[in-house]
C-alpha positions in Angstrom: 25.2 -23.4 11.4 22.4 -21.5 12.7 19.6 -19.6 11.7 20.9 -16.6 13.0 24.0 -17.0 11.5 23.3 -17.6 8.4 21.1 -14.7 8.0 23.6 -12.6 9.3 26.1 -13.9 6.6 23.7 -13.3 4.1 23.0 -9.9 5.1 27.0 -9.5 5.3 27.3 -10.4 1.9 25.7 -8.3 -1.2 22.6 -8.8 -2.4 23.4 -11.3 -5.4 25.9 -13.4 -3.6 24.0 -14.1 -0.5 23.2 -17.3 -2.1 26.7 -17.9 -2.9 27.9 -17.3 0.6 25.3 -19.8 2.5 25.9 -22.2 -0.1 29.8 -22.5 0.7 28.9 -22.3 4.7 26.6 -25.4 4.5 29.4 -26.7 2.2 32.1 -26.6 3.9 29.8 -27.5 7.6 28.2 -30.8 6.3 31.7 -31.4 4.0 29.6 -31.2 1.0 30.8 -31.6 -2.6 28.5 -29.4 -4.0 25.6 -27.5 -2.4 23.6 -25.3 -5.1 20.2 -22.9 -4.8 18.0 -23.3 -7.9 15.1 -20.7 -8.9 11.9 -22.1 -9.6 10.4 -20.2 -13.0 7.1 -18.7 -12.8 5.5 -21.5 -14.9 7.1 -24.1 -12.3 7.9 -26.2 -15.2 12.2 -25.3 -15.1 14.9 -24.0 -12.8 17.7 -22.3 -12.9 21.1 -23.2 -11.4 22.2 -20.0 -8.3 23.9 -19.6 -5.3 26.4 -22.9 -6.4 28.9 -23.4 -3.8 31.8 -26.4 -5.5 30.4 -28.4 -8.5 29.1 -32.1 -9.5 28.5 -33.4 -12.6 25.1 -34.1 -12.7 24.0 -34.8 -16.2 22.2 -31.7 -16.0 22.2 -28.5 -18.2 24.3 -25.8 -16.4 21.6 -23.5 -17.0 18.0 -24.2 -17.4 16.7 -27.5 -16.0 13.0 -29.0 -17.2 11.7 -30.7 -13.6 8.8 -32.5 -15.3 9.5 -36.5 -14.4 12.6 -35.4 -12.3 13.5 -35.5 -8.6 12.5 -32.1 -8.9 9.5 -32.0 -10.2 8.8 -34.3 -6.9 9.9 -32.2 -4.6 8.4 -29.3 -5.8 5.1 -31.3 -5.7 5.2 -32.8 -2.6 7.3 -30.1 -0.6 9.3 -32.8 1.4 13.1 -33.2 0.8 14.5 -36.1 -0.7 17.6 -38.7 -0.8 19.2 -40.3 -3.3 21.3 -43.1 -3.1 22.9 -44.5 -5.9 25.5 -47.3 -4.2 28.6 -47.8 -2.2 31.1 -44.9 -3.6 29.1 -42.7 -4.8 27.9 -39.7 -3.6 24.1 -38.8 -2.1 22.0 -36.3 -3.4 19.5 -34.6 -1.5 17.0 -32.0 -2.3 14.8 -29.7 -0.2 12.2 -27.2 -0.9 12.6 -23.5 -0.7 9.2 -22.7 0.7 7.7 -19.4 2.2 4.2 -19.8 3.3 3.0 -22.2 0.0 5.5 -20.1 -2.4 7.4 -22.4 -4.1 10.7 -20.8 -4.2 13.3 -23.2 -5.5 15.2 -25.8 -3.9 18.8 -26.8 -2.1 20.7 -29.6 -3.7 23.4 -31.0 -2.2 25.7 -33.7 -2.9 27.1 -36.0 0.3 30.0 -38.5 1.0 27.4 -40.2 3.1 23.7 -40.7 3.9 22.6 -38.1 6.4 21.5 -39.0 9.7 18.1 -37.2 11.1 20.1 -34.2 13.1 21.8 -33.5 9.0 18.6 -33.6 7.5 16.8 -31.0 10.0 19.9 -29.0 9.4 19.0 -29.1 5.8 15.7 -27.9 6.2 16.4 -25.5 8.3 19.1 -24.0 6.3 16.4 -24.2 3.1 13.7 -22.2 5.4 16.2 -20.2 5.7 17.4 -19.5 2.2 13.1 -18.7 1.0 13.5 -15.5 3.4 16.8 -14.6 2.2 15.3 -14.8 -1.4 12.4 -12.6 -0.4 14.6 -10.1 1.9 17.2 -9.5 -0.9 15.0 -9.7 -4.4 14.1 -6.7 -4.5 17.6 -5.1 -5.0 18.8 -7.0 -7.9 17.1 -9.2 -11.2 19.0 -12.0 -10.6 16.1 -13.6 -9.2 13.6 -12.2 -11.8 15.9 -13.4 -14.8 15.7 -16.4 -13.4 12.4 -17.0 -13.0 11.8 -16.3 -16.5 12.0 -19.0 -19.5 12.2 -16.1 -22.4 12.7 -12.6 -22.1 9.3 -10.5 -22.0 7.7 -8.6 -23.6 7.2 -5.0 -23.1 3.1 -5.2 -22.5 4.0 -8.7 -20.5 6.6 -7.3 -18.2 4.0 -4.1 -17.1 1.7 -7.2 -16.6 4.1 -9.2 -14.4 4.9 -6.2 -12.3 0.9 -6.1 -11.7 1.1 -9.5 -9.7 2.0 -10.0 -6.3 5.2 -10.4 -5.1 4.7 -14.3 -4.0 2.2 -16.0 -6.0 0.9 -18.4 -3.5 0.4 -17.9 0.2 -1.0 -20.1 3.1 -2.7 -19.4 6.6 -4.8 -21.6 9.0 -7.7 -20.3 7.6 -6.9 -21.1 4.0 -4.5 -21.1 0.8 -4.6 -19.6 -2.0 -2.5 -19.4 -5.3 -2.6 -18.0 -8.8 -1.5 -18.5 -11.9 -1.4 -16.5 -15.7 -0.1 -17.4 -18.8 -0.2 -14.6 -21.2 -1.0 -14.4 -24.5 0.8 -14.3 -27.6 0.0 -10.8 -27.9 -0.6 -9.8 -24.1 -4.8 -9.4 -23.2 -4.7 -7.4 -19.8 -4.9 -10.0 -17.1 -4.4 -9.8 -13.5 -5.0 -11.4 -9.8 -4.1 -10.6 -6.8 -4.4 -10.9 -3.0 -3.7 -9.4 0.4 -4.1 -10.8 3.9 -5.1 -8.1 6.5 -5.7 -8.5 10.3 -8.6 -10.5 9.9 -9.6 -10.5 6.4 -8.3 -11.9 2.7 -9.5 -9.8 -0.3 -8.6 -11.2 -3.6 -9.0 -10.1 -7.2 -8.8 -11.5 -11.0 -9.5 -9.2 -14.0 -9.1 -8.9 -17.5 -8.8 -5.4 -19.6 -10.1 -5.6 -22.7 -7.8 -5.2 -25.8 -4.3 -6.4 -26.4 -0.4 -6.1 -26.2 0.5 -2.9 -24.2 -3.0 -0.6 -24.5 -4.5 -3.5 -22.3 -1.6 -3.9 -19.7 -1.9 0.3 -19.2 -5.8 -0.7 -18.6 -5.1 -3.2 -16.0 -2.2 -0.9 -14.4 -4.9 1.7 -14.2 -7.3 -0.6 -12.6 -4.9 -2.4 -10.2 -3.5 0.7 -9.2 -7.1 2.6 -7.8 -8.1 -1.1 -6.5 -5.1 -1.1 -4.4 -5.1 2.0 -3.7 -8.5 2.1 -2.0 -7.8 -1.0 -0.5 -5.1 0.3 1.0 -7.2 3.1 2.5 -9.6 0.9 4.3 -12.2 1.4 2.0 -15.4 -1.8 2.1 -15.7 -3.6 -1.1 -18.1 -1.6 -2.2 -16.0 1.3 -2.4 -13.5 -0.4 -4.0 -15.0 -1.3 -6.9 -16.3 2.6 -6.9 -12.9 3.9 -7.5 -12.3 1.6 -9.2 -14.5 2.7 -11.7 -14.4 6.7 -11.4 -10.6 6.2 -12.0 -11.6 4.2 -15.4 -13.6 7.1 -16.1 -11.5 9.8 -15.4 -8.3 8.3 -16.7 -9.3 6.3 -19.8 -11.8 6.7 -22.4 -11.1 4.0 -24.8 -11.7 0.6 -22.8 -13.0 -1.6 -20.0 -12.2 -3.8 -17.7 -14.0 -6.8 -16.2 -13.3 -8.5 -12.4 -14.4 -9.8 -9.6 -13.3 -8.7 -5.8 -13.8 -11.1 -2.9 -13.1 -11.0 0.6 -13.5 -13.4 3.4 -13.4 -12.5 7.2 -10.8 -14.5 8.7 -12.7 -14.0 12.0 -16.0 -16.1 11.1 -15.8 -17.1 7.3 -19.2 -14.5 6.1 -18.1 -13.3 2.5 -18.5 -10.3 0.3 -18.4 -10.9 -3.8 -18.2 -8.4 -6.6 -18.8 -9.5 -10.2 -18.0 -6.8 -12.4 -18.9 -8.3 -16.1 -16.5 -11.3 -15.2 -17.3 -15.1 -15.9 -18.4 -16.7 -13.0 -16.5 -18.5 -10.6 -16.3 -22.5 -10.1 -16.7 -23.9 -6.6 -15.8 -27.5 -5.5 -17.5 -29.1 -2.7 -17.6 -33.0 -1.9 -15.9 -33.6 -5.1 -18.8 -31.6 -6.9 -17.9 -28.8 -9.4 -20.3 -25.9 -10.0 -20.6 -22.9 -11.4 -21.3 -20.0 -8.7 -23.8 -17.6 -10.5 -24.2 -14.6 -8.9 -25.8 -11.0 -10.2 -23.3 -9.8 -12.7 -22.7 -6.3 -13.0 -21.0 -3.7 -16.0 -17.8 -4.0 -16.1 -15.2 -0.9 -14.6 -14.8 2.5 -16.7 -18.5 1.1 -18.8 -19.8 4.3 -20.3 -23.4 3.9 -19.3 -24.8 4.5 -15.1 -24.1 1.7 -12.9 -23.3 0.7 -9.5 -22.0 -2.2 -7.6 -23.6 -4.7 -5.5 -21.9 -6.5 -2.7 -23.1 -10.0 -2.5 -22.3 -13.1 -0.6 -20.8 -16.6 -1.9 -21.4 -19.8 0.5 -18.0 -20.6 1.1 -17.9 -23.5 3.7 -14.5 -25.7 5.1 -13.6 -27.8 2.6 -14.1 -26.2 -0.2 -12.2 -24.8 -3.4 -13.0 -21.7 -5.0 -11.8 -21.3 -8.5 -11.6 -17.5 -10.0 -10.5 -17.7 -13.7 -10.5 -15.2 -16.7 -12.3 -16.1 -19.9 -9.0 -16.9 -21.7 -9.4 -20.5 -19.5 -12.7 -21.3 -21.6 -10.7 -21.8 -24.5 -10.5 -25.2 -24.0 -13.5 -25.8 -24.9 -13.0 -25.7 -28.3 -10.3 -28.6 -27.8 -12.8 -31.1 -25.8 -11.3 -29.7 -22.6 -13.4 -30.3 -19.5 -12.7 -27.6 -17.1 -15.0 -29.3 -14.0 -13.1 -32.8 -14.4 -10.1 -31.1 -14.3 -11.0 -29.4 -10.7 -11.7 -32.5 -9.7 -8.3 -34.3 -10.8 -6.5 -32.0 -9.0 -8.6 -32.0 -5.9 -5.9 -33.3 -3.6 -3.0 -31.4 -5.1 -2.0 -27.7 -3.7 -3.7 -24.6 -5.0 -0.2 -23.9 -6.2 0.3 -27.2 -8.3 -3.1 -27.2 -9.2 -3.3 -23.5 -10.9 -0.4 -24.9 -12.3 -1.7 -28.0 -13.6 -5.0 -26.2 -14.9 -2.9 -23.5 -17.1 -0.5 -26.0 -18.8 -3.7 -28.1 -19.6 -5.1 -25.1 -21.1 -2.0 -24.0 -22.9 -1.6 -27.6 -24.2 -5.2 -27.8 -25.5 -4.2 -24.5 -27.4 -0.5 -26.0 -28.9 0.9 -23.4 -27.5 -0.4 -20.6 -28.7 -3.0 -19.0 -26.7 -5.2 -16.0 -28.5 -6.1 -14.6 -24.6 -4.7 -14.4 -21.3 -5.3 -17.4 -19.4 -5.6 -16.9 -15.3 -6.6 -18.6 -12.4 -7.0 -18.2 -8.6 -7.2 -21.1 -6.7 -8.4 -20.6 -2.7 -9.1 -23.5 -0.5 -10.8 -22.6 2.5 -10.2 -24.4 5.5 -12.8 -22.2 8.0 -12.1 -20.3 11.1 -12.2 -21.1 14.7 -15.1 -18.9 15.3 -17.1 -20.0 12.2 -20.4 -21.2 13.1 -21.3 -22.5 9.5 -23.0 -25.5 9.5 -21.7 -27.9 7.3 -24.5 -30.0 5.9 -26.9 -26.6 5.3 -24.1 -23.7 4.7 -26.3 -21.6 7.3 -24.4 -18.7 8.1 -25.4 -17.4 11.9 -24.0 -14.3 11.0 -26.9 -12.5 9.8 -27.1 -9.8 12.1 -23.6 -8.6 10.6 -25.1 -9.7 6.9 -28.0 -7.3 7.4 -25.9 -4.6 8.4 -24.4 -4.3 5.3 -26.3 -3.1 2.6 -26.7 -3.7 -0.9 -25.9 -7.4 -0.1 -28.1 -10.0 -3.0 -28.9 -13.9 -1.9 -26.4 -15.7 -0.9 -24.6 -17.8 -3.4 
């Protein structure tokens, strides 16, 4: 089996049995009993059974599958395959992650007459590589893989939300990684994030529509829609968050939204931040949390004059920037510490540790949250060309800094 080949078999095949078809090649190469693609839900708490090629016994539901404490849930964590031996006779079980880029896809299980030797296990992950970009080329012609990354059907305000993400939730490049995560609502409260990686910047975005159910996800389509839009058309931050506005104005007259925008060169590290009525962000440095407080402007679509100033946050290697909505502060209530809980997770991915903060979140609030909760997670690992200096944070940029105007302190 090679790469090659097996992506041209799964372009061969239709777009909900591509799966299926490298599933029985691997299969019937390695002389697998079982070889089987499972779906990691958006939560990353469960997966889901796809792509089965032959079947095992496994002591599993057929269906949905809980990974917390399981071989899984290791994988998934780590992002290194494992083996499972369980004795003479019986058969090994390996799993692999189905990564792209940090997005935790799903992973390959397979079940083997015999311990695989080092060329096997290379051929496993090569084959798993491969099945992450056969997920992403072929998703977007069918729901299988949208069903099941669900636990529960959605909503009507929370599936207009969902369609507001990005595509992959969680991406990595030399410079940095970065991952989000949102748990909505019993009645849905408008949140958003998202990201884009462009020649030699990142821009990211969290914000939250006032309001409820589907009034509040129309808010957020509204406002995701002109961000990206002007994004798209190469406009500065600035001019962004502009649109951004007029379009709240000329579009809706009942609500508001708050956000911030941020983007980072990729070519020397200097920063541009927008806070548009949003809480402020939480930056970890040295094992330190603390609360970035920057100018804070009126939220988008307000009804009284405003502008937007572009500022500047002291983002240095090492560090992790944590944007987050105000359903996150819940926890206070329920003796929550937000801060230690940065810290716990310091050496886990962005991904797992989004993850980690929502379900502690959701957890402190049994369940039931009364606002969206969301969190971006970006760990910047600097640039080639940065000349920050670590101890002092001096940026030797300024030149660039002062060409831009409207720019406040750095942060």
């Amino acid at each position: 089996m090679t790469l090659t080949g097996t992506l041209e078999a799964a372009e061969a095949a239709a777009p909900v049995e591509s799966l299926d078809v490298v599933a029985r090649m691997l299969k019937e190469h390695l002389g697998a009993e079982s070889v089987t693609f499972l779906i990691l839900d958006f939560t990353g708490s469960s997966v889901v059974r796809l792509g089965a090629a032959g079947s095992v016994d496994t002591g599993t539901p057929a269906r949905r599958i809980t990974v917390r404490g399981t071989l899984y849930d290791d994988v998934i964590r780590t992002q290194r395959p494992s083996v499972e031996e369980k004795g003479e006779g019986a058969l090994v079980r390996i799993v692999a992650p189905v990564t792209n880029r940090g997005d935790a896809i799903g992973l390959l299980e397979l079940f083997l007459p015999t311990a695989p030797d080092a060329a096997v296990m290379r051929e496993i992950g090569e084959t798993a590589h491969a099945l992450a970009y056969i997920v992403i080329a072929n998703r977007s012609y069918t729901d299988v893989y949208q069903w099941g990354r669900r636990t529960a059907p959605l909503s009507l305000a929370a599936e207009i939300q969902h369609r507001l993400l990005p595509t992959s939730l969680a991406c990595e490049a030399a410079q940095f990684a970065v991952a989000g995560a949102l748990e909505p609502a019993d009645q849905v409260g408008g949140d958003t994030f998202d990201y884009v990686i462009d020649r030699d910047t990142v821009q990211l975005s969290v914000t939250d529509a006032m309001g409820h159910d589907v009034e509040a996800a129309l808010l957020a389509t509204l406002l995701v829609g002109a961000l990206r839009r002007a994004r798209r058309a190469g406009a500065g931050l600035a001019e962004q968050a502009r649109e951004a506005d007029q379009a709240m104005h000329d579009h809706s007259h009942k609500g508001y939204v708050t956000g911030q925008l941020l983007r980072i060169s990729l070519l020397d590290g200097t920063t541009e931040f927008i806070n548009a009525g949003h809480p402020w962000p939480l930056r970890m440095r040295n094992g330190q949390v603390q609360e970035i407080t920057p100018e804070v402007d009126t939220p988008f679509g307000f009804p009284t004059p405003h502008t937007y100033r572009v500022q500047s946050l002291d983002l240095r290697p090492g560090d992790r920037l944590v944007m987050l909505t105000d359903g996150m502060l819940e926890h206070r209530a329920n003796g929550i510490e937000l801060s230690e809980l940065i810290v716990r997770t310091r050496d886990l991915h962005p991904r797992e540790a989004a993850r980690t903060l929502i379900a502690a979140v959701v957890a402190a609030n049994n369940g039931h949250l009364h606002d969206d909760a969301t969190v971006m997670c970006l760990d910047w690992h600097g640039t080639s060309h940065s000349q920050r200096d670590a101890a002092t944070g001096a940026n030797l940029t300024n030149a660039s800094k002062q060409s831009r105007p409207g720019r406040a302190s750095e942060w």
